[in-house]
N, C-alpha and C positions, 0 to 999 in steps of 0.2 A: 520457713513454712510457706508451705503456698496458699497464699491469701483467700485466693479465687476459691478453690476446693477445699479448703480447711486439715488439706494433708501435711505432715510434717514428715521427714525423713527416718525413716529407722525403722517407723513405729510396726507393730507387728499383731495381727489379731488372729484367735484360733476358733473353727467353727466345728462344731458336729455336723456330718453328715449323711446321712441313709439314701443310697443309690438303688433305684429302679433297673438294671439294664435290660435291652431290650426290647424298650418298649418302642412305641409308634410311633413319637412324636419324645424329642428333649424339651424338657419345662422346669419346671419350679413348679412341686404341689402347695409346698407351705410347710407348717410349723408339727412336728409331731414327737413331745415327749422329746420338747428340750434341742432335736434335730432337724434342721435343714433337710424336707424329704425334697428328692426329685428323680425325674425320670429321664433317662439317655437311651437313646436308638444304639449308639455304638455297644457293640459287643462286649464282654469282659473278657478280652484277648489282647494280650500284646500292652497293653496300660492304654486300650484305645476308648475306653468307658472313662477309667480319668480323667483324661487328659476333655473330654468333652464333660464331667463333671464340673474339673476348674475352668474350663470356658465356663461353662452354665452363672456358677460361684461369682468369675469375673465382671460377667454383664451384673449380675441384682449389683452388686456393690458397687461398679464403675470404676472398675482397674483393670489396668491392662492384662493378658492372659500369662504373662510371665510373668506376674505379681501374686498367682495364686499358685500353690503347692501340696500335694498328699501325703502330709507328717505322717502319717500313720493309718494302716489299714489299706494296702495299695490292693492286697487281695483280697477284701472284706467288702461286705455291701457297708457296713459302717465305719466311716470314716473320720479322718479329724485334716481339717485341713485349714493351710497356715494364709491369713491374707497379709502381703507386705503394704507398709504405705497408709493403713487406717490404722486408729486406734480399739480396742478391744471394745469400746464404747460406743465409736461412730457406727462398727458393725453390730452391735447389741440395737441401736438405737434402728438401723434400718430393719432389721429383725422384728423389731416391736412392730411397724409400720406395716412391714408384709404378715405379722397377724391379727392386727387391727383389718387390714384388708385394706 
């Protein structure tokens, strides 16, 4: 385990996701009905709205962009996507935080 960040190897968390694409600006809205809403300027062509999805995903949590993944729903605005490296808890627990606000 790494002390410093309280990560341990292996570990593996799944997040719901509803993507915005298109929009004017990539953010994080917040919490809606259980999903991680957010909004990406990249187009949904080519997995180029994903791939700035798990960017977006990456930064709230604080892992690297190749530590997040789109288990499911690659062609859907809702998604489910895999974080390596945290526990299913650590990411629940920053979830609670970004809707405490």
């Amino acid at each position: 385990m790494d002390t410093a960040s309280g990560r341990t190897g292996g570990e593996r968390a799944r997040l719901n996701v509803r993507v915005k694409p298109r929009s004017s600006v990539s953010e994080v809205v917040g919490l809606e009905g259980g999903a991680l809403v957010v909004k990406v300027s990249a187009p949904p062509v080519d997995g180029r709205a994903n791939r700035a999805v798990c960017e977006l995903v990456a930064d709230l949590v604080g892992v690297g962009k190749s530590s997040v993944t789109v288990e499911r729903g690659e062609r859907s605005r809702d998604k489910v996507v895999t974080v390596e490296g945290l526990s299913q808890e650590q990411v629940d627990e920053l979830l609670a935080k970004l809707k405490r606000g």
